[in-house]
N, C-alpha and C positions, 0 to 999 in steps of 0.2 A: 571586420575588426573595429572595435573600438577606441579611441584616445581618448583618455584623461587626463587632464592636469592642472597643477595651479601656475601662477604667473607673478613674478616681480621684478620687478625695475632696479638693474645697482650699476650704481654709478660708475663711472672708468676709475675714481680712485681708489675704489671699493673692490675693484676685481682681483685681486694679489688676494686682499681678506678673505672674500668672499670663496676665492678656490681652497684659501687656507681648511676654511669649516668645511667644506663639501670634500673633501680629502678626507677630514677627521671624521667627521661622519661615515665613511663610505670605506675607512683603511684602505683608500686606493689612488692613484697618481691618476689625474686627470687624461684624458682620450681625445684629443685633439686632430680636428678633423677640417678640411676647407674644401670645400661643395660649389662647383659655379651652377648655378640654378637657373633655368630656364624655363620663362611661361610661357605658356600658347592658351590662345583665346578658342572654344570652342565653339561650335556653327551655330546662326540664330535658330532654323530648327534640328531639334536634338536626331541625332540618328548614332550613336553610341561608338562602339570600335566592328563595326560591321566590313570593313575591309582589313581582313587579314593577311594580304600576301608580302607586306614586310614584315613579319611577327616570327623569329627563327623557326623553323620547324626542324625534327617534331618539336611542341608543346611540351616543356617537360610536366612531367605528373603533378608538381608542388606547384606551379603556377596554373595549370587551364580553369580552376576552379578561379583565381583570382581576376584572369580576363574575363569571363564570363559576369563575376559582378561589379567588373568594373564598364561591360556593356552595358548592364541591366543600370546602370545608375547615371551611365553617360544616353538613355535611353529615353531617358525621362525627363532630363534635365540637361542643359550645358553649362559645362568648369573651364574655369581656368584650369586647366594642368599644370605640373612642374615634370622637368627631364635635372636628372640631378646627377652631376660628374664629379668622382673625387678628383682636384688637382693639387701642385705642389709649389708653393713659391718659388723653389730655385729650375725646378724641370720643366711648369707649365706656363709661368708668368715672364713679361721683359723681352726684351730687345734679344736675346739667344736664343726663346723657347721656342719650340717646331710646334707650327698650327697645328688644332685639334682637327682629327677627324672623327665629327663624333657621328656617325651611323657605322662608325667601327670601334668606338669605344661603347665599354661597358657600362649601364647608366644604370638610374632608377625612374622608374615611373609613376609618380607621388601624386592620388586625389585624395582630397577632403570634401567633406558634406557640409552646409551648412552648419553649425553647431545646433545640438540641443537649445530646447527652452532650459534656462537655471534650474524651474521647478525644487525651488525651495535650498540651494545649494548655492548662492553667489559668488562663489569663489572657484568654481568649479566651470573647470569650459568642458564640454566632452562633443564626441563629434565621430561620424563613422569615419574610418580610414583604408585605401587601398592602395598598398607599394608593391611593386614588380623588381625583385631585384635582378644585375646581372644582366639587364637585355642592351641587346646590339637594335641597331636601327630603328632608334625612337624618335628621329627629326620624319625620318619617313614613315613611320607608324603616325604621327600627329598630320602629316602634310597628306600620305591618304583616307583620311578620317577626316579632312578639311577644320583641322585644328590649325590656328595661324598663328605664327612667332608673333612674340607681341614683344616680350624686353628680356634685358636677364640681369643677376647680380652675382655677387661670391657673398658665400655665407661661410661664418669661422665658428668652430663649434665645441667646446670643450665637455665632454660625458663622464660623469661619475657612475658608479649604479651600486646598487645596495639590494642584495634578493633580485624583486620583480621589481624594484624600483629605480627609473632613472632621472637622475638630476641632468640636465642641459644649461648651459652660459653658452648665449648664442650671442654674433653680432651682425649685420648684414652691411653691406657696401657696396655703393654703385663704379660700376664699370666705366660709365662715359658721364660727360656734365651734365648737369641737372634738365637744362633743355631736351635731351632725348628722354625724359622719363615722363609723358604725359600720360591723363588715365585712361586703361588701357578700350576703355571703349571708344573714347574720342580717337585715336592714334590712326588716320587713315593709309598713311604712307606705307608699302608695303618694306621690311626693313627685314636682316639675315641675321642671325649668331656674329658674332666679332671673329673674326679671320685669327685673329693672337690677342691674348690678356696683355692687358697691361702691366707695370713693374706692381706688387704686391704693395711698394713706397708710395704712390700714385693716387691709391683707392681712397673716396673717401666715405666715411662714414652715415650708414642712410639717417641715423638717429645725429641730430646737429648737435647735439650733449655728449654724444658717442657712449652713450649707455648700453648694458649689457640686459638680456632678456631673461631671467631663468624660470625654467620652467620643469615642474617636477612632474612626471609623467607616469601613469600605469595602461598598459593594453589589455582587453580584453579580448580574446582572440574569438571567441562565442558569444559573440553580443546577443544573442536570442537567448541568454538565459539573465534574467535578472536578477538572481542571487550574484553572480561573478562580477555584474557592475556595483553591486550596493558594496562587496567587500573592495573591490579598485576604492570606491570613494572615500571607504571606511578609512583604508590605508591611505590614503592621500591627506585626509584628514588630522590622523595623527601624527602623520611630516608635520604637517603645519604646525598643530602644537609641538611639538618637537625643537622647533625652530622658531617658537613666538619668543620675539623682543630679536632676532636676530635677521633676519626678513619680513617684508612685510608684504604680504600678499595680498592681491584686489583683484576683485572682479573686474572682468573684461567686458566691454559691449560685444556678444555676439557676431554685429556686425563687422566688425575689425576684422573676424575671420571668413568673413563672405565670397566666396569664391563662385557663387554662381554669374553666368552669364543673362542679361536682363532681357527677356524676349521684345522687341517691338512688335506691336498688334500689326497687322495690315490693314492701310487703308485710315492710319489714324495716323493725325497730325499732331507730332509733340510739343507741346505749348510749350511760351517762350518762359525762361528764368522771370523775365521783370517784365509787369507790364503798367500802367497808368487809368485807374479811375476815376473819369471827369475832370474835368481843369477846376 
C-alpha cells in the first residue's frame, strides 16, 4: 500500500478553528483517538520477520499476504517499527489504571519506507506502508525477530474523512522526561515498555509550541499501478486548493520521515564529529 499526503503545522490556538472547517468540510464530528505507540529498533543485519512462532495462528486469510511483505521489506532493509495500542485516559492512564499486558492486547503493527523522491510534487510525501491490524503478541513477535524496545510515546489523534479522503490533527507527547528520550541509535541501555501510564495531566507535549500536525491523506492499496497514484495525488491536490488561504501546506524534508536503521560496515572505524587541522 501506498500513503499519500500533505502536511501543516496549526497552532494550539487554532485547533478549536481548525476542527471547526474539517467538520464543515467533511459534514462530520471529528474521531478521536489516543494510541500509545511503541518503537523497536530493527537488527544491524536485516533478516525480516523470519521467526513466526509468536504470530497467532492460523494466519488469517486478509493478513498472510501483508506478513509476507512486510518480510520481504524487513528483508532487505532494517526499521524502526511501531506496536500501536488504543488507550483511554480514564481506564488506561494514573494512579487506578491496571498495567497493560500487551502480548495480550490487541495492537497494530505499523512500517513505513523511506519516503519517495518529491519528483516534481513538493508538497507531497508518499511512501509505501504496511499495518497488521488486531494481532496479539507483537512485543514477542519484535523480541523474536531481534527487534529491540527502543522508547514510546501517546499519540492523540482527531479523523475527519470525506469519500477516500482523510484529514488527521495529530499531537504526540512524551511519556517520561526528556532525559529518557535520546536518539535512538545511541540509546545503549537495554530499557522495557512503562509497567502503567502516567495521569493523561502529566504528559507533555513533544512539539514545545504544542502544535497540531495535519495531514491529509489518500491510500493507495495497488501501488503497482500508476494511474491509482497520479489520481491519490490529483485529489490531494485539489484539497489543497480547496483549502488555499485557510492552511498552509509545506513540503517536508523526506528525511524527517526516515525510519531506516543505518547499517555500520565491519571493520570500519566511525570517525569523530570534530576533529583539528594543524595548529
Amino acid at each position: 500500500m501506498h500513503e499519500i499526503f500533505l502536511t501543516a503545522l496549526i497552532e494550539d490556538k487554532d485547533f478549536t478553528s481548525a476542527c471547526a472547517v474539517l467538520g464543515g468540510l467533511t459534514n462530520m464530528d471529528p474521531w478521536e483517538s489516543i494510541q500509545r505507540v511503541l518503537y523497536f529498533q530493527g537488527p544491524q543485519r536485516p533478516m525480516g520477520i523470519s521467526n513466526q512462532s509468536s504470530i497467532e495462528k492460523p494466519i488469517r486469510n486478509n493478513t498472510g499476504f501483508l506478513w509476507k511483505e512486510l518480510h520481504q521489506n524487513l528483508t532487505r532493509q532494517s526499521f524502526i517499527l511501531q506496536t500501536r495500542y488504543d488507550v483511554f485516559k480514564d481506564r488506561d492512564m494514573g494512579a487506578n489504571a491496571s498495567p497493560m499486558d500487551l502480548d495480550a492486547t490487541q495492537g497494530i503493527l505499523r512500517w513505513t519506507d523511506f519516503p519517495d523522491p518529491p519528483r516534481g510534487q513538493p508538497l507531497l510525501t508518499q511512501r509505501k506502508k504496511v499495518e497488521l491490524w488486531d494481532q496479539k503478541k507483537l512485543p514477542s513477535v519484535m523480541r523474536d525477530n531481534n527487534h529491540t524496545f527502543k522508547t514510546e510515546t501517546i499519540e492523540e489523534v482527531y479523523r475527519f474523512y470525506r469519500d477516500d479522503i482523510e484529514f488527521c490533527l495529530t499531537r504526540h507527547y512524551f511519556l517520561q522526561n526528556l532525559e529518557h528520550y535520546t536518539p535512538m541509535e545511541t540509546k545503549q541501555q537495554a530499557t522495557i515498555p512503562m509497567a502503567s501510564l502516567p495521569p493523561w495531566e502529566s504528559l507533555t507535549p513533544v512539539d514545545q509550541q504544542k502544535r497540531w500536525f495535519l495531514q491529509v491523506k489518500a491510500h493507495v492499496v495497488q501501488d503497482n499501478k500508476p494511474d491509482e497514484i497520479r489520481k491519490a495525488q490529483d485529489q490531494l491536490l485539489a484539497v489543497r486548493r480547496e483549502l488555499d488561504g485557510v492552511f498552509e501546506f509545506r513540503g517536508i524534508d523526506r528525511k524527517v520521515h526516515d525510519t531506516r536503521v543505518m547499517q555500520q560496515m565491519q571493520g570500519v572505524q566511525q570517525l569523530p564529529q570534530k576533529f583539528t587541522v594543524g595548529k
